[in-house]
HTML snippet that shows the backbone in 3Dmol.js (N, CA, C, O; Angstrom):
<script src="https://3Dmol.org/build/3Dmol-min.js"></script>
<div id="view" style="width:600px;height:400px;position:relative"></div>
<script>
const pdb = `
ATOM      1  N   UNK A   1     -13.364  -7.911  25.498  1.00  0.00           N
ATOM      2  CA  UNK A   1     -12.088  -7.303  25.169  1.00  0.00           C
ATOM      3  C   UNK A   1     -11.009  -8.033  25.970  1.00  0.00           C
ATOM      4  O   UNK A   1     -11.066  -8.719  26.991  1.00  0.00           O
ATOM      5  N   UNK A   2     -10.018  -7.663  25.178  1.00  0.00           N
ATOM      6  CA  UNK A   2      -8.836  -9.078  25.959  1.00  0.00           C
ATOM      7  C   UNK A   2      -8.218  -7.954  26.878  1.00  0.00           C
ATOM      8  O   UNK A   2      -8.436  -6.749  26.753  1.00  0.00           O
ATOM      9  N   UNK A   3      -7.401  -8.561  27.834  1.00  0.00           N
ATOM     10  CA  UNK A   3      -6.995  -7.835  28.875  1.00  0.00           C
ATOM     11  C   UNK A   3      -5.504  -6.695  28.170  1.00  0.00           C
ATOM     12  O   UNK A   3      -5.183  -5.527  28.384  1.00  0.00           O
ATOM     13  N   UNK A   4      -5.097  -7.488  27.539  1.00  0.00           N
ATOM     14  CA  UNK A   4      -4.110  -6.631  26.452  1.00  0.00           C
ATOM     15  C   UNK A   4      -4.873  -5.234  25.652  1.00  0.00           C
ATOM     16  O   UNK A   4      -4.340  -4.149  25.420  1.00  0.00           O
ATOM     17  N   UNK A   5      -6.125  -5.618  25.367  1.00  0.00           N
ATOM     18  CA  UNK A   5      -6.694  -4.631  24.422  1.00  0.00           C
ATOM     19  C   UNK A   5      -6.862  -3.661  25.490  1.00  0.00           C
ATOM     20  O   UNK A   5      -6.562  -2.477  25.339  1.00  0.00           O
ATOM     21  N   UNK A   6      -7.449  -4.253  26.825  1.00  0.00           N
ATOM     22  CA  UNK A   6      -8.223  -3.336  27.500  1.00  0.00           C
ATOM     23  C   UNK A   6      -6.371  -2.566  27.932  1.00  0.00           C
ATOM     24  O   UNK A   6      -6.451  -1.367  28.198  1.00  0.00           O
ATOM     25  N   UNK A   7      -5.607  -2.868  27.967  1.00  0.00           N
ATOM     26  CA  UNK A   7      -4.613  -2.026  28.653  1.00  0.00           C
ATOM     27  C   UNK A   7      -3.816  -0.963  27.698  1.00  0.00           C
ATOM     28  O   UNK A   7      -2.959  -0.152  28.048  1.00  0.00           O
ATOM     29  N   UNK A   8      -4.313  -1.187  26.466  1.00  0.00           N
ATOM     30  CA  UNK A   8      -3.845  -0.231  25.262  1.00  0.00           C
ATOM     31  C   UNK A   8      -4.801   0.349  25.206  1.00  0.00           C
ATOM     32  O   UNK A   8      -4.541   1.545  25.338  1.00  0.00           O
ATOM     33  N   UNK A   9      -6.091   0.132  25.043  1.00  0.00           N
ATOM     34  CA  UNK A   9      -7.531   1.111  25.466  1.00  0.00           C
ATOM     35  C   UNK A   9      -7.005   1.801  26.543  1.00  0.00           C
ATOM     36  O   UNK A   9      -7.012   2.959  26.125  1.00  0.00           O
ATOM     37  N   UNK A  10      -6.604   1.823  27.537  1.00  0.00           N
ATOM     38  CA  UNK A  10      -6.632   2.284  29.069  1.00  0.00           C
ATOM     39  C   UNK A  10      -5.625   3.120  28.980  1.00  0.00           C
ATOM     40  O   UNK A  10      -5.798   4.206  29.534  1.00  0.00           O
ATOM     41  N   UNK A  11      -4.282   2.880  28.269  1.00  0.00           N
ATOM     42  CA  UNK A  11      -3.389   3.358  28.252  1.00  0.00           C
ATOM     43  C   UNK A  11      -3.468   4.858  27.190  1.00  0.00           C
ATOM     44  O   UNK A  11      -3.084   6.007  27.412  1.00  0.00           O
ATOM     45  N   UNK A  12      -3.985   4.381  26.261  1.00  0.00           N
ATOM     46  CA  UNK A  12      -3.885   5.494  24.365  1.00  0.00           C
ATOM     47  C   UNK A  12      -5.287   6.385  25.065  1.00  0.00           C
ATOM     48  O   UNK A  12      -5.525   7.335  24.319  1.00  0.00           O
ATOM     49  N   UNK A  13      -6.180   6.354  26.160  1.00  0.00           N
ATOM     50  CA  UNK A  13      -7.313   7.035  26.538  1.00  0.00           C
ATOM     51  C   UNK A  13      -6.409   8.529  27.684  1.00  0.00           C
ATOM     52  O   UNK A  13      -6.712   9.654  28.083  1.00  0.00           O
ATOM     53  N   UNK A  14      -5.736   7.991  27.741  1.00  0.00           N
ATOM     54  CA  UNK A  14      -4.479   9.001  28.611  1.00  0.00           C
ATOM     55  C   UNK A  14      -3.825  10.014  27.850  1.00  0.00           C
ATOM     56  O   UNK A  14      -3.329  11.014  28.371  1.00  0.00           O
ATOM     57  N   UNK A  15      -3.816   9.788  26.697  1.00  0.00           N
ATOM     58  CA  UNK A  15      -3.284  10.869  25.463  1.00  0.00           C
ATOM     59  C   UNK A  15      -3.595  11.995  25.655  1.00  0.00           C
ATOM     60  O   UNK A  15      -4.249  12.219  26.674  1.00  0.00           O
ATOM     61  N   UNK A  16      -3.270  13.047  24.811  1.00  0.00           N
ATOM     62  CA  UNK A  16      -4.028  14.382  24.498  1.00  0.00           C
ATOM     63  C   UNK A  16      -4.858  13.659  23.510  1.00  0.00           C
ATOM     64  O   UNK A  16      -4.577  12.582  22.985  1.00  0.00           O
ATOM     65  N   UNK A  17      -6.164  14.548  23.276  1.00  0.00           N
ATOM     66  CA  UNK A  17      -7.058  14.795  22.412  1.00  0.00           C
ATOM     67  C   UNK A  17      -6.684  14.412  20.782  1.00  0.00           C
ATOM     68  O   UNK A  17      -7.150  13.585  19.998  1.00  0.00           O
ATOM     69  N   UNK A  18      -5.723  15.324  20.693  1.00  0.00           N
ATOM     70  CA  UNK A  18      -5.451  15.015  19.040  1.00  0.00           C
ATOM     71  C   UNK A  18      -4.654  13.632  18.555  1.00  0.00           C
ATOM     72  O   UNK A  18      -4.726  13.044  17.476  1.00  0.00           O
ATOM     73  N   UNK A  19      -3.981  13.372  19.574  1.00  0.00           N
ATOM     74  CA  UNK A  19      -3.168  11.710  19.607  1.00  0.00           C
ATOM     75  C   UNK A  19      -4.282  10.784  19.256  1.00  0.00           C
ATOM     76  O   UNK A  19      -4.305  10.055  18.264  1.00  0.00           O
ATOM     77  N   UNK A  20      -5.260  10.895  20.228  1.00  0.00           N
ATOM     78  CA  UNK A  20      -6.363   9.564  20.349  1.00  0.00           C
ATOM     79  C   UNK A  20      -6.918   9.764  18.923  1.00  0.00           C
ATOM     80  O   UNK A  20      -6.832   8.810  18.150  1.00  0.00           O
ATOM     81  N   UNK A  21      -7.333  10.616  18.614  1.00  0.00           N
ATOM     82  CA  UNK A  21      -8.208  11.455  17.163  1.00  0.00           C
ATOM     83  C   UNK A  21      -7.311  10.483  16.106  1.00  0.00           C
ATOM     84  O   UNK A  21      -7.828   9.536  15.513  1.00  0.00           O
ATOM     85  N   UNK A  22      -5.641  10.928  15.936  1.00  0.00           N
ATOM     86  CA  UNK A  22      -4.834  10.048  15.398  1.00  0.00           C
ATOM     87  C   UNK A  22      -4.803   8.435  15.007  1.00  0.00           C
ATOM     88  O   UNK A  22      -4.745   7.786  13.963  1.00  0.00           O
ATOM     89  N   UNK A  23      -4.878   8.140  16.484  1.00  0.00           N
ATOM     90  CA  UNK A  23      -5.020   6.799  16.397  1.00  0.00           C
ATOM     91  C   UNK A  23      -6.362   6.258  15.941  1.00  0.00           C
ATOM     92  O   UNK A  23      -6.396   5.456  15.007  1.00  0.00           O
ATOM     93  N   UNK A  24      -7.612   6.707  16.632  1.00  0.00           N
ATOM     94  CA  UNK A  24      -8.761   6.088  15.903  1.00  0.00           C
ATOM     95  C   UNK A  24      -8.995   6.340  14.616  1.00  0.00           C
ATOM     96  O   UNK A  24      -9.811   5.676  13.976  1.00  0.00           O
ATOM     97  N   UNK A  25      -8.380   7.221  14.155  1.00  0.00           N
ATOM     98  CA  UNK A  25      -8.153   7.330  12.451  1.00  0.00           C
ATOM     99  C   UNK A  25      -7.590   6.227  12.098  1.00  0.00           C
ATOM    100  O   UNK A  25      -8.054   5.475  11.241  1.00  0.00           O
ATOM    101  N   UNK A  26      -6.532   6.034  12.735  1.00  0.00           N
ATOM    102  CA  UNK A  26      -5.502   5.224  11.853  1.00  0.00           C
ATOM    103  C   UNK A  26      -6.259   3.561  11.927  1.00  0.00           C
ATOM    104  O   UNK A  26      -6.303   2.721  11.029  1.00  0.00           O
ATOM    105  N   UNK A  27      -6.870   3.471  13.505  1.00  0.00           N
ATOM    106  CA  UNK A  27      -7.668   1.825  13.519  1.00  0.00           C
ATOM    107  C   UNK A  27      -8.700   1.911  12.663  1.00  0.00           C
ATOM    108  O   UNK A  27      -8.838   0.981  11.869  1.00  0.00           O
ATOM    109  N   UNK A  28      -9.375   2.711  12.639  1.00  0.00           N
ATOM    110  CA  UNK A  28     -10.290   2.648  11.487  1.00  0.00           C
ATOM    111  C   UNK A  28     -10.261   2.273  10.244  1.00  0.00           C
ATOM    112  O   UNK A  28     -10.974   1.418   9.719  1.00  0.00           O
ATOM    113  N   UNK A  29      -9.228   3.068   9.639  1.00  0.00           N
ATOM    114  CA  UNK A  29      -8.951   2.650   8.647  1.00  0.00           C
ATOM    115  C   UNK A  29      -8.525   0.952   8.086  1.00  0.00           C
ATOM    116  O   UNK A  29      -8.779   0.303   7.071  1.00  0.00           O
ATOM    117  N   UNK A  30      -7.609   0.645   9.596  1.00  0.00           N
ATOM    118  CA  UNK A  30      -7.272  -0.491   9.320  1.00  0.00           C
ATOM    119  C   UNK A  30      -8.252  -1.362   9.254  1.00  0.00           C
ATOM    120  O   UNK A  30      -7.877  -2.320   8.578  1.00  0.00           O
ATOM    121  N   UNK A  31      -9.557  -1.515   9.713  1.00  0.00           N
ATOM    122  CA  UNK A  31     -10.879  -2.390   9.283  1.00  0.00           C
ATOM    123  C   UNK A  31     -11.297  -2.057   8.536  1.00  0.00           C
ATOM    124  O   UNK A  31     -11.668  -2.986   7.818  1.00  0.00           O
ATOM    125  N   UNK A  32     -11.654  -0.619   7.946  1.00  0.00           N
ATOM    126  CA  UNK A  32     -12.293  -0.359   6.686  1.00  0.00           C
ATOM    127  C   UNK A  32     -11.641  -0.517   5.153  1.00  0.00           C
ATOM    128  O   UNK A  32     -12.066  -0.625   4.003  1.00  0.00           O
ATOM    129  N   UNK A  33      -9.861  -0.444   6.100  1.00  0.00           N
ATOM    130  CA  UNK A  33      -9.741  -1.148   4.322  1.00  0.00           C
ATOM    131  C   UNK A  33      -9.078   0.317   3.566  1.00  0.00           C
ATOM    132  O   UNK A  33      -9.496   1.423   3.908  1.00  0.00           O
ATOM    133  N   UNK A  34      -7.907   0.137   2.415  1.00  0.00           N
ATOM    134  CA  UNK A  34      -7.932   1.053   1.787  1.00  0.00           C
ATOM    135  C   UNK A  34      -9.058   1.809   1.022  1.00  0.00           C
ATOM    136  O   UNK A  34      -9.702   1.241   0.140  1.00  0.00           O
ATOM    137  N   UNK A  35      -9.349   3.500   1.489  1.00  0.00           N
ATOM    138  CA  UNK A  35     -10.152   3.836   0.565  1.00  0.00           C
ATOM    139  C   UNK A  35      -9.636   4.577  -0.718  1.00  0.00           C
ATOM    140  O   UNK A  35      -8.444   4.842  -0.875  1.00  0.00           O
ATOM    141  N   UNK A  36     -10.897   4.985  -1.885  1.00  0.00           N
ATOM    142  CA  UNK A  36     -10.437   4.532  -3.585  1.00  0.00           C
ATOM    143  C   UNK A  36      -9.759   6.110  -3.391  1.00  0.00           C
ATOM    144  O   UNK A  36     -10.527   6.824  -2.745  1.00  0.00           O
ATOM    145  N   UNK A  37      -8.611   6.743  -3.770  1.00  0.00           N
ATOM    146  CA  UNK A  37      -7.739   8.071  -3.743  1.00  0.00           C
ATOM    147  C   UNK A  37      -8.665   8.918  -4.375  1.00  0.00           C
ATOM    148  O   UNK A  37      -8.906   9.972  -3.786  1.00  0.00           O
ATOM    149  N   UNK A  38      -9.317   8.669  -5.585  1.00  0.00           N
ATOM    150  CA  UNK A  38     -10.345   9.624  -6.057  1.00  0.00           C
ATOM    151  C   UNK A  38     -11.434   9.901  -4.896  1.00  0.00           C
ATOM    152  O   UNK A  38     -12.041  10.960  -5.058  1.00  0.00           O
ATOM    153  N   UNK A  39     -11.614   9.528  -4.328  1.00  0.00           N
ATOM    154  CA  UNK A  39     -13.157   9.394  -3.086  1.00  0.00           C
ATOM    155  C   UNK A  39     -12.309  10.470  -2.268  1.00  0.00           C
ATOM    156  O   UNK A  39     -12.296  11.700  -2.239  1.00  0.00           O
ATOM    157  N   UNK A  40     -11.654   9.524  -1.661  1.00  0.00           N
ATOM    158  CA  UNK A  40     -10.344  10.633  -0.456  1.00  0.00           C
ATOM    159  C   UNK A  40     -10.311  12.203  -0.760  1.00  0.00           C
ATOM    160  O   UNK A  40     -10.312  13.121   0.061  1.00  0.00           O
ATOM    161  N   UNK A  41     -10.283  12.267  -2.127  1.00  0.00           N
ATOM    162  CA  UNK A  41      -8.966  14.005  -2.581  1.00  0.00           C
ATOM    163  C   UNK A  41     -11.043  14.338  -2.802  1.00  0.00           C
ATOM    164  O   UNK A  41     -11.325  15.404  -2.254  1.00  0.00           O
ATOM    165  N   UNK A  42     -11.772  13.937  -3.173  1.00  0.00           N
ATOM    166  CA  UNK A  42     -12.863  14.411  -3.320  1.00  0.00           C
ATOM    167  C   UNK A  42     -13.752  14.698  -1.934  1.00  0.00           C
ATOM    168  O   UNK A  42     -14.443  15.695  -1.724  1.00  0.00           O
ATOM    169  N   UNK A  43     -13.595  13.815  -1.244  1.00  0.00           N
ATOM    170  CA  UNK A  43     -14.032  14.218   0.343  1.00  0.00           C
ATOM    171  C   UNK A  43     -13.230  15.460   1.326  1.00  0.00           C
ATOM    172  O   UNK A  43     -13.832  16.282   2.016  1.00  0.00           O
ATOM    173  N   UNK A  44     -12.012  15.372   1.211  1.00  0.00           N
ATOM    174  CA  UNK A  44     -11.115  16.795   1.431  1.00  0.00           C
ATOM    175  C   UNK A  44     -11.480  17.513   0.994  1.00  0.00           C
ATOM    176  O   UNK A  44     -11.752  18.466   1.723  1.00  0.00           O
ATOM    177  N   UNK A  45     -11.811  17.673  -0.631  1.00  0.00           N
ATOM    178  CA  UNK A  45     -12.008  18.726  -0.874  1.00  0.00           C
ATOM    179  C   UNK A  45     -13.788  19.739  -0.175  1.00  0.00           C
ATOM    180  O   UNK A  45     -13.995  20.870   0.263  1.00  0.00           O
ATOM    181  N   UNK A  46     -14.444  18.816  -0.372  1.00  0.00           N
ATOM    182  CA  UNK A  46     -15.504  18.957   0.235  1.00  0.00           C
ATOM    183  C   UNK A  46     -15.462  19.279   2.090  1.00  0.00           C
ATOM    184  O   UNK A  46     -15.908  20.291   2.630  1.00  0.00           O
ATOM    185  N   UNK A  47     -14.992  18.442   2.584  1.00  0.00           N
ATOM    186  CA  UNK A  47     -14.358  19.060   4.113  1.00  0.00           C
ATOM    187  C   UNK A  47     -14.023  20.667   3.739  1.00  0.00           C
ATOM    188  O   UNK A  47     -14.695  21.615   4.145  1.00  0.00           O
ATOM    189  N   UNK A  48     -12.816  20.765   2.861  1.00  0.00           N
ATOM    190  CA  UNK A  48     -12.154  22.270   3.001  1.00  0.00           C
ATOM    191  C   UNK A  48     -13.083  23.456   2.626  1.00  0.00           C
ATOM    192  O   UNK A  48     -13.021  24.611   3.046  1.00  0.00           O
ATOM    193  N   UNK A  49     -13.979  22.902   1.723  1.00  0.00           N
ATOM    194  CA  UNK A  49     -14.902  23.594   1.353  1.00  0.00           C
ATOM    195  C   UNK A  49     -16.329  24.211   2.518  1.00  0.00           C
ATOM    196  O   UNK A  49     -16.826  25.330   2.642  1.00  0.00           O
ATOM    197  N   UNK A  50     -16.646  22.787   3.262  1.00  0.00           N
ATOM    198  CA  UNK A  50     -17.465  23.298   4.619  1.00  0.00           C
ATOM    199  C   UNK A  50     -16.886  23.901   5.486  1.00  0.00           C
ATOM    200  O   UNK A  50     -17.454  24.777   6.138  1.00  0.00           O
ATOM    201  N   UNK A  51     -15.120  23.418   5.753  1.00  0.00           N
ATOM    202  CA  UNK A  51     -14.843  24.853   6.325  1.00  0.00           C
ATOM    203  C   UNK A  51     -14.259  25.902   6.555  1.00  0.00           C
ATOM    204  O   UNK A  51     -13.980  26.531   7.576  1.00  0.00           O
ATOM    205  N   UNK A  52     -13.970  26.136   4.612  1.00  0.00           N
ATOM    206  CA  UNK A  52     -14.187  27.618   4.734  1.00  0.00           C
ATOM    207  C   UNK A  52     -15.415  28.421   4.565  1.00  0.00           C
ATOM    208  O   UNK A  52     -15.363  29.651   4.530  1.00  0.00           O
ATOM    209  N   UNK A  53     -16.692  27.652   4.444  1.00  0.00           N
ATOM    210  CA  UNK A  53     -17.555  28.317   4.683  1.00  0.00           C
ATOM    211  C   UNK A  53     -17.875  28.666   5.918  1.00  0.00           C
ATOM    212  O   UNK A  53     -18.217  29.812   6.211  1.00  0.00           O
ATOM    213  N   UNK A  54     -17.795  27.752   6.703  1.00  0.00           N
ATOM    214  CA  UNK A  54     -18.213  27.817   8.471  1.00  0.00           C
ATOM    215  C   UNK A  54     -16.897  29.194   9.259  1.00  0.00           C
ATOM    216  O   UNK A  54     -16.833  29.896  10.269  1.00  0.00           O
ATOM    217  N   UNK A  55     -16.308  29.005   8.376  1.00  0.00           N
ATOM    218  CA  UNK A  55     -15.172  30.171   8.662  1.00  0.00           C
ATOM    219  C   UNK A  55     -15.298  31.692   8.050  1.00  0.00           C
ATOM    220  O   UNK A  55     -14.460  32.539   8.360  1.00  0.00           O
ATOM    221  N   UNK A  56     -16.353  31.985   7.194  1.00  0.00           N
ATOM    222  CA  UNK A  56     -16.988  33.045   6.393  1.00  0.00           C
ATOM    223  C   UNK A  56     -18.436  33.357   7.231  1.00  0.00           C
ATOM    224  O   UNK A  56     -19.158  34.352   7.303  1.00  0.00           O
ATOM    225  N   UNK A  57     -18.482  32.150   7.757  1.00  0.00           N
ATOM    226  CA  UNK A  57     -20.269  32.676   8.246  1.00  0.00           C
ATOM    227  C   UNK A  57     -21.037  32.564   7.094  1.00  0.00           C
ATOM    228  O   UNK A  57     -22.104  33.134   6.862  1.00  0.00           O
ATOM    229  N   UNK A  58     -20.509  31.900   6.488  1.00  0.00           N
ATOM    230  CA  UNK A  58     -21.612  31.598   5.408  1.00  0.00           C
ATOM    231  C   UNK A  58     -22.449  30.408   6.210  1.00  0.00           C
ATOM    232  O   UNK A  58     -23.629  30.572   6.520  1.00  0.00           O
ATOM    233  N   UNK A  59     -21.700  29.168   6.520  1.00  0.00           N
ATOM    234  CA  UNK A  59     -22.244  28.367   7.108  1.00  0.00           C
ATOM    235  C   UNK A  59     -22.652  28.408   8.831  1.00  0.00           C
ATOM    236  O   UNK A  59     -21.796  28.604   9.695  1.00  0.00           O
ATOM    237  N   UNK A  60     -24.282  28.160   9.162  1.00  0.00           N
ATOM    238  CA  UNK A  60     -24.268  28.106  10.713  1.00  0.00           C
ATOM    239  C   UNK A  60     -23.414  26.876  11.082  1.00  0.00           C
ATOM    240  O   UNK A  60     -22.951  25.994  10.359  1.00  0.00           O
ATOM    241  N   UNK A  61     -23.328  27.093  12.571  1.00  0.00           N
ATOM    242  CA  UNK A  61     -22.930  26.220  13.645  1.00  0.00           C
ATOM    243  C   UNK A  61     -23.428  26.315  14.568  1.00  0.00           C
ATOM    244  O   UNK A  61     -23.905  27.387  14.939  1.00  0.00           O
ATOM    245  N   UNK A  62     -23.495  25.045  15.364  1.00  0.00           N
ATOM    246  CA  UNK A  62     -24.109  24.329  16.518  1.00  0.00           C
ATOM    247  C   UNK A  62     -22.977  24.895  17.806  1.00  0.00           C
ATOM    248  O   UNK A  62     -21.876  25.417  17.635  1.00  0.00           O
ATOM    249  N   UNK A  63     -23.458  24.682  18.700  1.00  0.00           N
ATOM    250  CA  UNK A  63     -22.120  24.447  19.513  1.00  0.00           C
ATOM    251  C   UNK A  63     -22.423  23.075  20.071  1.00  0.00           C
ATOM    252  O   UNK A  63     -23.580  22.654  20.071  1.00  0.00           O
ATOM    253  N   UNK A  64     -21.206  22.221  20.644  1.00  0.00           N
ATOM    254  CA  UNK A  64     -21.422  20.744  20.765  1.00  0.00           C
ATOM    255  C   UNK A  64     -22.424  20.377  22.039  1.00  0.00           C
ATOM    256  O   UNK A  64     -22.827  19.235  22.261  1.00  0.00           O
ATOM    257  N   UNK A  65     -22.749  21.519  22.821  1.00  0.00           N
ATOM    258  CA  UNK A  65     -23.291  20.359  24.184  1.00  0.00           C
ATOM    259  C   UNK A  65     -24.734  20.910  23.385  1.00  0.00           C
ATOM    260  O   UNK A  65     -25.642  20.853  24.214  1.00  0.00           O
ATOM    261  N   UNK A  66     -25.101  21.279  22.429  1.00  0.00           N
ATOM    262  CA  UNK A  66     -26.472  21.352  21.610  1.00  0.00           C
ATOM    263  C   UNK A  66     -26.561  20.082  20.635  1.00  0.00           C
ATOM    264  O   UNK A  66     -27.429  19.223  20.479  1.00  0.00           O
ATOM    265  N   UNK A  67     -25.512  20.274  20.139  1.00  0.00           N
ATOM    266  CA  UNK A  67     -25.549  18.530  19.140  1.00  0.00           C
ATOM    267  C   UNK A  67     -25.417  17.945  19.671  1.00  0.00           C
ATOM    268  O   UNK A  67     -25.823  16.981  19.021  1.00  0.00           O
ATOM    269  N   UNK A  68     -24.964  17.398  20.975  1.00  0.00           N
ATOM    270  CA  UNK A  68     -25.251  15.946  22.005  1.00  0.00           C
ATOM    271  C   UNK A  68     -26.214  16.128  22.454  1.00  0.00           C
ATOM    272  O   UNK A  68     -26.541  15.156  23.134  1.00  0.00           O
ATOM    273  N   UNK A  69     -27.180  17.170  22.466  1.00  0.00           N
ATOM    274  CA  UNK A  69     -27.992  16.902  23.259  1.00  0.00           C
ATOM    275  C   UNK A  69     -29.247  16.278  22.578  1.00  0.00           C
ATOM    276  O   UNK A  69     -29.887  15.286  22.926  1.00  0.00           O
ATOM    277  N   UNK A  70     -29.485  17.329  21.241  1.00  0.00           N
ATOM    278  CA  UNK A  70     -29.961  16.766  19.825  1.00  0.00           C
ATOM    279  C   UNK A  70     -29.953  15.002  19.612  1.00  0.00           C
ATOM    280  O   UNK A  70     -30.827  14.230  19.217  1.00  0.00           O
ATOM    281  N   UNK A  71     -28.824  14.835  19.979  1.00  0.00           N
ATOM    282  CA  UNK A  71     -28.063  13.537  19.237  1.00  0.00           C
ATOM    283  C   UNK A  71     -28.967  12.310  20.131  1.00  0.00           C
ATOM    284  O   UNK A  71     -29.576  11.302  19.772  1.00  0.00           O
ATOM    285  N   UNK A  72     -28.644  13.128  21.819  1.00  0.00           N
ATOM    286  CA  UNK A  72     -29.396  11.792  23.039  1.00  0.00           C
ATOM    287  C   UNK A  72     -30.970  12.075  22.758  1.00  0.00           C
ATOM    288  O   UNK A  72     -31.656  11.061  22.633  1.00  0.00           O
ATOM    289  N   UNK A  73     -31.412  12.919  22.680  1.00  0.00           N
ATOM    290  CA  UNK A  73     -32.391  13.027  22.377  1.00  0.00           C
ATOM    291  C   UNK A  73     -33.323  11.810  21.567  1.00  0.00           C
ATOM    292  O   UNK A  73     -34.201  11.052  21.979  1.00  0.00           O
ATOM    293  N   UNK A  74     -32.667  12.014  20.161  1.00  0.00           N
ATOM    294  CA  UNK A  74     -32.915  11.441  18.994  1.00  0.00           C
ATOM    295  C   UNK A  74     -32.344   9.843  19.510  1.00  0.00           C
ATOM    296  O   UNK A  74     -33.180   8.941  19.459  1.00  0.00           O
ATOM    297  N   UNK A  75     -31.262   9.580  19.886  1.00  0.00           N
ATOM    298  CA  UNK A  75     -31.121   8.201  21.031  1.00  0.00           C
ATOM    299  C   UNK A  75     -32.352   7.621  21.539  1.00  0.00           C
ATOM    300  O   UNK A  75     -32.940   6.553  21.371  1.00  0.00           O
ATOM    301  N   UNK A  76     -32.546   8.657  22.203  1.00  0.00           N
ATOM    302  CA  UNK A  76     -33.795   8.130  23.369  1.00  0.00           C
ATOM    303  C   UNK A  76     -34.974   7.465  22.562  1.00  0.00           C
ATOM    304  O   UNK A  76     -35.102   6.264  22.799  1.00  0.00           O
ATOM    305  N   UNK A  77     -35.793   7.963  21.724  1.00  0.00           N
ATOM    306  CA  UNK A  77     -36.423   7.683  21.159  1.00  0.00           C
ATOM    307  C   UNK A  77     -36.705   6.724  20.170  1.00  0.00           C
ATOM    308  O   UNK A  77     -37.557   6.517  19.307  1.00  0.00           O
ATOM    309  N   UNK A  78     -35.590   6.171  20.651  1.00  0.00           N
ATOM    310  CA  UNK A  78     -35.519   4.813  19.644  1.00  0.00           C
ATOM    311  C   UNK A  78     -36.144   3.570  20.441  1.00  0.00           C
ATOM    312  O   UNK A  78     -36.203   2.462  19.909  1.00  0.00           O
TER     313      UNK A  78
END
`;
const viewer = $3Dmol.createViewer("view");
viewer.addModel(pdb, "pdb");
viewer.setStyle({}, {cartoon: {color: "spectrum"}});
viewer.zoomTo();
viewer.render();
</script>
């Protein structure tokens, strides 16, 4: 990493939470490229749909230091 990258890394890691969330959205995108608008409005919709279920209790949930732990777990074993 160039010393520039590392100081915008160093710097945008200082954010709140939802800023950084922002931005790695937005870099992402910029390598992956426009995606097709039909895919997009069809993946939202599907998001809104998991959660208003997870918001009904229709759907379970994890809490997160169980899915990282799941996650290193399943890591490890590789």
């Amino acid at each position: 990493m160039s010393r520039n990258a590392a100081k915008v890394l160093s710097e945008a890691l200082q954010l709140p939470e939802q800023e950084r969330l922002e931005i790695a959205s937005e870099l992402l995108e910029s390598v992956e490229g426009c995606t097709d608008p039909e895919w997009r409005a069809s993946w939202e919709a599907e998001l809104a749909d998991r959660a208003a279920r997870v918001r009904s209790g229709q759907e379970p949930v994890a809490e997160w230091d169980e899915v990282r732990a799941r996650i290193a777990a399943q890591l490890a074993h590789r």
